[in-house]
MIPA-969704 format. One record per residue: residue number from 1; x, y, z of N, C-alpha, C in turn. Coordinates in pm, 1 decimal, padded with zeros to 6 digits. Layout:
BEGIN
num	n.x	n.y	n.z	ca.x	ca.y	ca.z	c.x	c.y	c.z
NUM	X	Y	Z	X	Y	Z	X	Y	Z
...
// end
This chain:
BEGIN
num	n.x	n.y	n.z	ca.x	ca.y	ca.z	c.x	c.y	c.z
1	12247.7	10074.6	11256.3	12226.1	10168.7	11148.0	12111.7	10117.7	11060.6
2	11981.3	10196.6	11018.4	11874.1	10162.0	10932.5	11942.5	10185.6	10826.0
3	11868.4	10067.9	10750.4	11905.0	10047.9	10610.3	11773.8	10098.1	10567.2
4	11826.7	10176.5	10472.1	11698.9	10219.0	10337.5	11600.9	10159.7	10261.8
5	11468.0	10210.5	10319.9	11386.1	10141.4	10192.7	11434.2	10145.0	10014.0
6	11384.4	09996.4	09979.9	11406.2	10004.4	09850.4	11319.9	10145.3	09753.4
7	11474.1	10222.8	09667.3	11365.4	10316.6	09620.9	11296.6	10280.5	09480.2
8	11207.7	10371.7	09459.8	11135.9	10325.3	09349.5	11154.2	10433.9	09211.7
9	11130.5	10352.6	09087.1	11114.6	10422.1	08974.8	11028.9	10479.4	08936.6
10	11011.4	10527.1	08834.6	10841.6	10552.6	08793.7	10769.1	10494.1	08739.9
11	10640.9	10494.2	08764.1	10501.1	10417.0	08781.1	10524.6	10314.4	08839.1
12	10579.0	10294.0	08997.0	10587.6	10280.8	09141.1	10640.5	10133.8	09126.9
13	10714.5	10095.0	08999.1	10785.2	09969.9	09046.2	10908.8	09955.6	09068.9
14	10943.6	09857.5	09198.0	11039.7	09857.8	09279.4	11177.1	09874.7	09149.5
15	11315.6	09934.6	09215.5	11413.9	09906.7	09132.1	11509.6	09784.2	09157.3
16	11519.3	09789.2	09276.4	11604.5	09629.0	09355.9	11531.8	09549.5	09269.0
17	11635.1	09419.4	09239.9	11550.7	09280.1	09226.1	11632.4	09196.2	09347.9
18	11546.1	09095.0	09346.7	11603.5	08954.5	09376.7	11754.8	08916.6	09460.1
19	11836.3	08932.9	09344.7	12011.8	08900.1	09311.6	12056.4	09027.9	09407.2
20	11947.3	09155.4	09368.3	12062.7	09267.3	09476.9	11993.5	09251.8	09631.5
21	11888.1	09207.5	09639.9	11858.0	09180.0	09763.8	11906.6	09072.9	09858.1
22	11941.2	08920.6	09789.8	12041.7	08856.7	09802.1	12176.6	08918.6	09837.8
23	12237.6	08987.3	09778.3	12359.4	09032.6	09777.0	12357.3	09102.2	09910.6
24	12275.4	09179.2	09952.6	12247.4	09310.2	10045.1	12233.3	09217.6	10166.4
25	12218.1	09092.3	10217.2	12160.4	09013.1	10298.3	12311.1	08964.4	10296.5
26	12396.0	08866.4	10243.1	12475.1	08819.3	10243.8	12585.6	08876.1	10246.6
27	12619.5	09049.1	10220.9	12701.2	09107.2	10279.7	12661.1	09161.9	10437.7
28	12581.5	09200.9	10483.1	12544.0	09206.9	10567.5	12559.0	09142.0	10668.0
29	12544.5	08985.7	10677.5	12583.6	08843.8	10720.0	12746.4	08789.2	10726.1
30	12768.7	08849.5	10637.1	12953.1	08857.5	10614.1	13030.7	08946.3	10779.3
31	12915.7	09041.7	10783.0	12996.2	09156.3	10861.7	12927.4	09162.5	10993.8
32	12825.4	09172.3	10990.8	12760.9	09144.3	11128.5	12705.2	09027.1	11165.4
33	12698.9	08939.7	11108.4	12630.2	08810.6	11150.2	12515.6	08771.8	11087.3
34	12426.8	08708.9	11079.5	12307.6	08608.7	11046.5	12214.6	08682.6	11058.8
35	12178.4	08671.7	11222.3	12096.8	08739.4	11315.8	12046.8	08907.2	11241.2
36	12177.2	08968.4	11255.9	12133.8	09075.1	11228.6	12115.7	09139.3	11105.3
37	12173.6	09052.7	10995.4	12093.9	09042.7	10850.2	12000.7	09075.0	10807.9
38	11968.0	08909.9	10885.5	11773.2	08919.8	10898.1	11699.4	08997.0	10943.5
39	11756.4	09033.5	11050.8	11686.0	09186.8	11118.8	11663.0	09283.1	11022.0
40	11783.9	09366.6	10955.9	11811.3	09454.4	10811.3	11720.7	09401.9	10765.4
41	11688.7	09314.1	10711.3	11581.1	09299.5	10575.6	11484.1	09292.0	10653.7
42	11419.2	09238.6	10789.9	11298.2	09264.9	10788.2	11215.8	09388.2	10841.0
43	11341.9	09508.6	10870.9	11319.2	09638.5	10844.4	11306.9	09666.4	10751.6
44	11340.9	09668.7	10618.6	11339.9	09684.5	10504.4	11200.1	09662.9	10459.3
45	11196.0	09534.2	10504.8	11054.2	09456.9	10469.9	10908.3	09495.2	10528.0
46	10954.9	09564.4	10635.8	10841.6	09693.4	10712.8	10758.9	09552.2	10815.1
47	10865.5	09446.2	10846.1	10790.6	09382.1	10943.6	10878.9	09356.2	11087.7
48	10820.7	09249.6	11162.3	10856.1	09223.9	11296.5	11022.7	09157.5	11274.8
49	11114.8	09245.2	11328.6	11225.2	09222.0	11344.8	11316.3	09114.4	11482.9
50	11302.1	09012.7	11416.4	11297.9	08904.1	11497.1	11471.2	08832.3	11489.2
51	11478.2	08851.0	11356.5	11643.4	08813.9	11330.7	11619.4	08650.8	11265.0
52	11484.4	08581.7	11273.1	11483.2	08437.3	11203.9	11390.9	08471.2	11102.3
53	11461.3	08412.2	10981.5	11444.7	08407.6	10828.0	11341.2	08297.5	10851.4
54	11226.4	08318.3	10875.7	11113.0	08223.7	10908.5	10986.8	08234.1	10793.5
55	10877.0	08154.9	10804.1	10780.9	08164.4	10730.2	10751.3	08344.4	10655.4
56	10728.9	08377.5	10726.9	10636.3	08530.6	10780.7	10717.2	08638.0	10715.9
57	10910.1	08583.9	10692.1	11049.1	08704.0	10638.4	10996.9	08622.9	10489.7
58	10974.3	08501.4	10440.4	10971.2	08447.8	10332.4	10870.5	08533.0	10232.4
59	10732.0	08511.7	10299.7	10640.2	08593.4	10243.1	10628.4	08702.1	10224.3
60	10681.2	08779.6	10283.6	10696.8	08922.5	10320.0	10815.9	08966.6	10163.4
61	10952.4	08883.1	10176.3	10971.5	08907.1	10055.5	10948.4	08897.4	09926.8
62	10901.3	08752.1	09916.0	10837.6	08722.8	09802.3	10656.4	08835.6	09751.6
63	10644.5	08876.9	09888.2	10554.3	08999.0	09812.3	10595.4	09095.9	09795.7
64	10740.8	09141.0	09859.5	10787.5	09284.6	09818.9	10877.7	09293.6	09677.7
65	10890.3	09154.1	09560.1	10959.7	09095.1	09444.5	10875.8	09046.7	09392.9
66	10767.3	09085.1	09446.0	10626.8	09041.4	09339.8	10645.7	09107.1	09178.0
67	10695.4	09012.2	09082.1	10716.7	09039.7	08954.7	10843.4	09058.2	08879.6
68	10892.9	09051.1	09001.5	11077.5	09097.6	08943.5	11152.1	08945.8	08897.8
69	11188.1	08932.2	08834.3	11265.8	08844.6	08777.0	11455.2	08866.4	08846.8
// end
């Protein structure tokens, strides 16, 4: 099942932070496993769905939380 891009507010900044993206990963991991977690977010993340939380899932989030506290 695809998980939803994060939606956005107005004047185009993200509404997820951090803590709910955490959360969204670690329930995820609770119920299906590790593997396919990581997969979820790096659909989310609009990249190569590999299932390892590697360099490439790091950056990818830390630019899609660019600014969020």
């Amino acid at each position: 099942m695809p998980i939803a891009s994060p939606r956005r507010s107005t004047g185009n900044q993200p509404i997820t932070t951090r803590p709910l993206a955490a959360f969204v990963l670690a329930e995820a991991a609770y119920g299906s496993g590790p593997r396919v977690a990581v997969q979820n977010l790096q659909q989310v993340l609009r990249i190569t769905g590999d299932g390892i939380f590697g360099p490439n899932t790091m950056a990818a989030l830390k630019r899609a939380t660019e600014g969020m506290n």
